[in-house]
N, C-alpha and C positions, 0 to 999 in steps of 0.2 A: 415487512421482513421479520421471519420470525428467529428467536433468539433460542442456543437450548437454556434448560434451565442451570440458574447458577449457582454455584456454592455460597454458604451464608461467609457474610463478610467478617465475622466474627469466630469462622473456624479457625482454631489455631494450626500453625503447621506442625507436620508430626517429620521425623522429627524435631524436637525444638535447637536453637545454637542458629548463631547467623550464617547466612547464605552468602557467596558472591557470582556474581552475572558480569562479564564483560559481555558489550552489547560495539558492533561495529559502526562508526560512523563514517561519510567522506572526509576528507582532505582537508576541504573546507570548511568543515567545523560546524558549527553553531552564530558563525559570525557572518556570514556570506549574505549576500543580497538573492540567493537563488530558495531559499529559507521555504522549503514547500513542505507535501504530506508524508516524506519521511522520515525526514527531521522533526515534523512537531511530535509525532506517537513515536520515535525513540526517547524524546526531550520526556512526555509527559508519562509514557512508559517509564524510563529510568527512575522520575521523581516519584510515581505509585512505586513500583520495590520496594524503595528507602524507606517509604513511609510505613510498610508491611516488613520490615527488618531486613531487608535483601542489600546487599553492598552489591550498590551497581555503577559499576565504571566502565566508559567510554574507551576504543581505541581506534585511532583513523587506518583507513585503507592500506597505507604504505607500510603497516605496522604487523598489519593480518596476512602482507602477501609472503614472508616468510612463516613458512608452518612450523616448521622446528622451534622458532623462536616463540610463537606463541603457546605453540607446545608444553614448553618447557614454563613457562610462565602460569600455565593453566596448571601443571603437578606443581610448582613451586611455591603459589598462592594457594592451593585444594580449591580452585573454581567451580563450580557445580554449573553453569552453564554458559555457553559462549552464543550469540546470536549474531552473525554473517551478515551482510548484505547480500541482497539478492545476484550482486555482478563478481562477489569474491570469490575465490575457488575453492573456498574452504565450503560454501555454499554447494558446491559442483557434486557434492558426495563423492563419494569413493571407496574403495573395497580395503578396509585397512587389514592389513597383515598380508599384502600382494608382493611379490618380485617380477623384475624386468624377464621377457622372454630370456633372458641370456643366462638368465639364473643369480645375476647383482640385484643387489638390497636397492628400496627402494626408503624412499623417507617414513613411506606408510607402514615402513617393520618396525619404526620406535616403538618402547611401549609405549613414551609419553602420547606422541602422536595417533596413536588407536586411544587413547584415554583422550586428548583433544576431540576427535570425531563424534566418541562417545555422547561428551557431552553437547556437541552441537544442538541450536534448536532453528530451525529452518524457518523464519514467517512467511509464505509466499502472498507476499501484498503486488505481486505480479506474477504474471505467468510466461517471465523472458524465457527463463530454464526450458519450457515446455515449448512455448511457441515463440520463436524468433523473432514473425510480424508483430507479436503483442496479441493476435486472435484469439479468440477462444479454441483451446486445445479439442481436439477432435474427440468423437467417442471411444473408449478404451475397446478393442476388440476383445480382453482379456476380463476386465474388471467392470463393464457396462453392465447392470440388470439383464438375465438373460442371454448373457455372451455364450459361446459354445463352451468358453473354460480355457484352459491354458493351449490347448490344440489350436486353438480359433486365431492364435493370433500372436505378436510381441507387443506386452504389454505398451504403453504411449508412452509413460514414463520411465521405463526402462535404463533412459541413458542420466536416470541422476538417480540413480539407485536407491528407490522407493522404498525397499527392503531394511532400510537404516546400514548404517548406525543412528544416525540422528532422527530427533525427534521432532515431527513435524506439525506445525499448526496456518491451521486455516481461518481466515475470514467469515467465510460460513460454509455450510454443505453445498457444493454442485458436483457434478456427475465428474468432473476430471480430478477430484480431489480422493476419490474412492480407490485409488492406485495404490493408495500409501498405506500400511498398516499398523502405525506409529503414530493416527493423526489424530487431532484438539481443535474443536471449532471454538476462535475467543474472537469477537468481534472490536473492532475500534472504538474509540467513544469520540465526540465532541466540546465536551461540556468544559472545555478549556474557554470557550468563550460563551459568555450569559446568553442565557436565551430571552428572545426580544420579537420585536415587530420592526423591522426599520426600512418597512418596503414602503415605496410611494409608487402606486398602479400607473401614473403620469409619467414618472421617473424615466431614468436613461434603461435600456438594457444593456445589461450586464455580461457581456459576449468574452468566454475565454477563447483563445485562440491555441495551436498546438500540438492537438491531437487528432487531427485530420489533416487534410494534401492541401497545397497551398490553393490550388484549384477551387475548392469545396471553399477556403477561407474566404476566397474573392469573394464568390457567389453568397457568403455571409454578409461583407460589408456593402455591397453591390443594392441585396436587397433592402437591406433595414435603413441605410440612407437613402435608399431612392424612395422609401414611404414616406420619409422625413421624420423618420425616429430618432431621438439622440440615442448615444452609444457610449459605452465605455468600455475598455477594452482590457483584459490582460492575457498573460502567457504561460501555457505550460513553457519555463525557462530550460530544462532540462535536454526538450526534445529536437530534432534536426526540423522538424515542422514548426516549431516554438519559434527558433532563431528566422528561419524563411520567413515565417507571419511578421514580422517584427519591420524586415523589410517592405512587406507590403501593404502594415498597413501604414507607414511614414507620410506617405503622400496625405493621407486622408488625415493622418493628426496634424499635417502643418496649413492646412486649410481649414483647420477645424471643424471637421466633420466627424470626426471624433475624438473624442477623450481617452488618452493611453494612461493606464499605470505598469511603466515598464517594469518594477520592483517596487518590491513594499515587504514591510515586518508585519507577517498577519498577527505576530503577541500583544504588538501595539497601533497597527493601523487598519483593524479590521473595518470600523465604520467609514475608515474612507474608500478601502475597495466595494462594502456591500449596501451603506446607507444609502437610503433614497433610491433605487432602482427599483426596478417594475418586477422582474423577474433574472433568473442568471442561463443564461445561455448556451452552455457547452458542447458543440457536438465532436464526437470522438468514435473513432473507428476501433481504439484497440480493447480487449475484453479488461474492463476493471474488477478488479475483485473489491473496493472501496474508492471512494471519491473523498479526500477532505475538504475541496474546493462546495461541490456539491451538497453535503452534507454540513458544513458550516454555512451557505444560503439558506440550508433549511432551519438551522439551530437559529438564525436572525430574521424568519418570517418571510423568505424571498423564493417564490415557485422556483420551479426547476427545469429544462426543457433542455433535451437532448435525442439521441437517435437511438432506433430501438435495439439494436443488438450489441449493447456495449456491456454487457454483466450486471455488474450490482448496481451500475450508475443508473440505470433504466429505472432500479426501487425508487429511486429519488424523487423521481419524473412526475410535473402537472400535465405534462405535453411531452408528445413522442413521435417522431416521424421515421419514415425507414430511408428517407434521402433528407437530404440536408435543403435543398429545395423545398419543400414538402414540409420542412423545419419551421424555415423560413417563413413561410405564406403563415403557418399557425401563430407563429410568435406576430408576425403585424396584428392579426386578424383578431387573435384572444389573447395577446401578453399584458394586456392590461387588465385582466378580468380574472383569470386563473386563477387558482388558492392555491396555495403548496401544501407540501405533503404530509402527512406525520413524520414529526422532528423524531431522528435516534435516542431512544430511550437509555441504552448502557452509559455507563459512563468510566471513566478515567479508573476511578477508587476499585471499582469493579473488574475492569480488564486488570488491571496490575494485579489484585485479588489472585485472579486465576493463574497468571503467570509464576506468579509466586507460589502456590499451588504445586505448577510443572515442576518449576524447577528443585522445589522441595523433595520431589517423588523419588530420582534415582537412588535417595540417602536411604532409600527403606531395603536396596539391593546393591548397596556398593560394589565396584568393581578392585578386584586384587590392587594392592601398590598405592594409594591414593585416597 
């Protein structure tokens, strides 16, 4: 995976005086047992800011779905940048300074609320907004290399309005991300946890569960215990396939046929979801723009093996199949032999670096009021 180049970590921001970033988290906080990849790169996002001068504070879900109020919060503090969750509808975009057909004010004619929009910054560390299933978003008929041009077609992104106000950042370059004209490739890092070797070729594999049809999960635990492979198992917890898997695979942890970790703190229990396995296992159907799961096996020396058309999960990948069958037979056949891949280079210090960067930029063209 290649990275663009990055600014020196020692360029000051221009210009200088602290910055503040409200950054959105769930409900659930920091404290929950469901503690996955978007919580750890807020947590370690946040802590890179601070540490580049940026006052970065947190607000839950229930706090963001009134706009007004955070609105007003955002002129009340001088916030210079607010980052959404990808499910919040402040994320949704929207055309600020619109009214209702009827010709009534709408919440989008405050000022504050066009200065809230403003400063939005978008991450799409998924592609719900775009695709429903989670797939990878089709080619733009508008914005694809080569397209006819604006005749050709309605742009793909069209309905979360590409055009800004907010400013949007990307994971890295693919072709559905070229819609936006606002847009910053700043990749994730991993290096929250040491990099190591803590695989054993013998070991159990390392099989998430979650991100494919409970069908496809069977036919996971089906084959690798009927090789007579140990297993260990966790869950995308988030997902309606996550909670299903969970049920099926019961049978097979109260026989012991496999080893479940239903929840775990990855800050403090990484070595017992990654030590000693052979390889990590994931096959998943929805397009990722980043894998932490993935990409933290590789930071700990443990190959990677998943299905071919899932996004950026696929850069991970010792092993790759286009059916999960097909997965299966490779991980018996060579999951103890594989090497993993090159570990991600970026790290923490670095992505916040940039972030802090962005967020800096607007102050060189401030907007009226603010």
């Amino acid at each position: 995976m290649s990275e663009p180049p990055a600014a020196s970590l020692d360029a000051p921001l221009d210009p200088p005086g602290p910055l503040r970033a409200l950054l959105e988290i769930y409900d659930e906080g920091f404290t929950c047992d469901t503690w996955g990849g978007v919580e750890t790169a807020l947590w370690h996002l946040a802590e890179g800011l601070r540490e580049h001068g940026v006052e970065a504070e947190f607000y839950r879900s229930t706090e963001g779905a009134d706009l007004g109020a955070l609105a007003e919060r955002v002129v009340r503090e001088r916030v210079d940048a607010v980052f959404p969750l990808v499910e919040s509808p402040l994320f949704a975009g929207g055309a600020a300074g619109t009214s209702r057909a009827d010709g009534a004010a709408t919440g989008e004619d405050r000022p504050e609320v066009r200065e809230l929009r403003r400063r939005v910054v978008r991450i799409w560390h998924d592609v719900s907004r775009l695709s429903p299933g989670l797939a990878t978003p089709p080619p733009c008929p508008v914005h694809t290399p080569g397209a006819a041009g604006p005749s050709g077609g309605v742009c793909t992104a069209a309905g979360v309005f590409p055009d800004g106000p907010a400013r949007e950042v990307f994971l890295r370059d693919l072709p559905w991300t070229r819609c936006f004209g606002s847009r910053t490739y700043i990749p994730w890092a991993v290096d929250h946890l040491p990099p190591a070797d803590l695989r054993d070729p013998f070991g159990p594999v390392l099989l998430q569960l979650g991100k494919t049809s409970v069908g496809q999960a069977r036919v996971c635990l089906e084959r690798l215990t009927g090789a007579g492979l140990p297993v260990r198992v966790v869950f995308a917890t988030w997902s309606k396939e996550g909670r299903a898997a969970r049920e099926l695979v019961a049978p097979y942890a109260a026989s012991g046929a496999v080893e479940v970790l239903d929840s775990y703190d990855i800050r403090t229990e990484w070595k017992r979801v990654y030590a000693g396995a052979r390889l990590f296992v994931l096959p998943s159907v929805f397009h990722e723009t980043f894998n932490f799961a993935a990409a933290e096996a590789l930071q700990l020396g443990l190959p990677v093996a998943t299905l071919g058309d899932c996004g950026a999960l696929a850069d991970f990948a010792s092993l790759r199949a286009e059916t999960v069958a097909e997965l299966m037979d490779a991980v018996v056949a060579r999951g103890g032999s594989v090497r993993p891949a090159r570990r991600p280079w970026t790290g923490w210090r670095e992505v916040a670096h940039r972030y802090a960067t962005l967020i800096a930029a607007p102050r060189r063209a401030p907007a009226l009021g603010v």
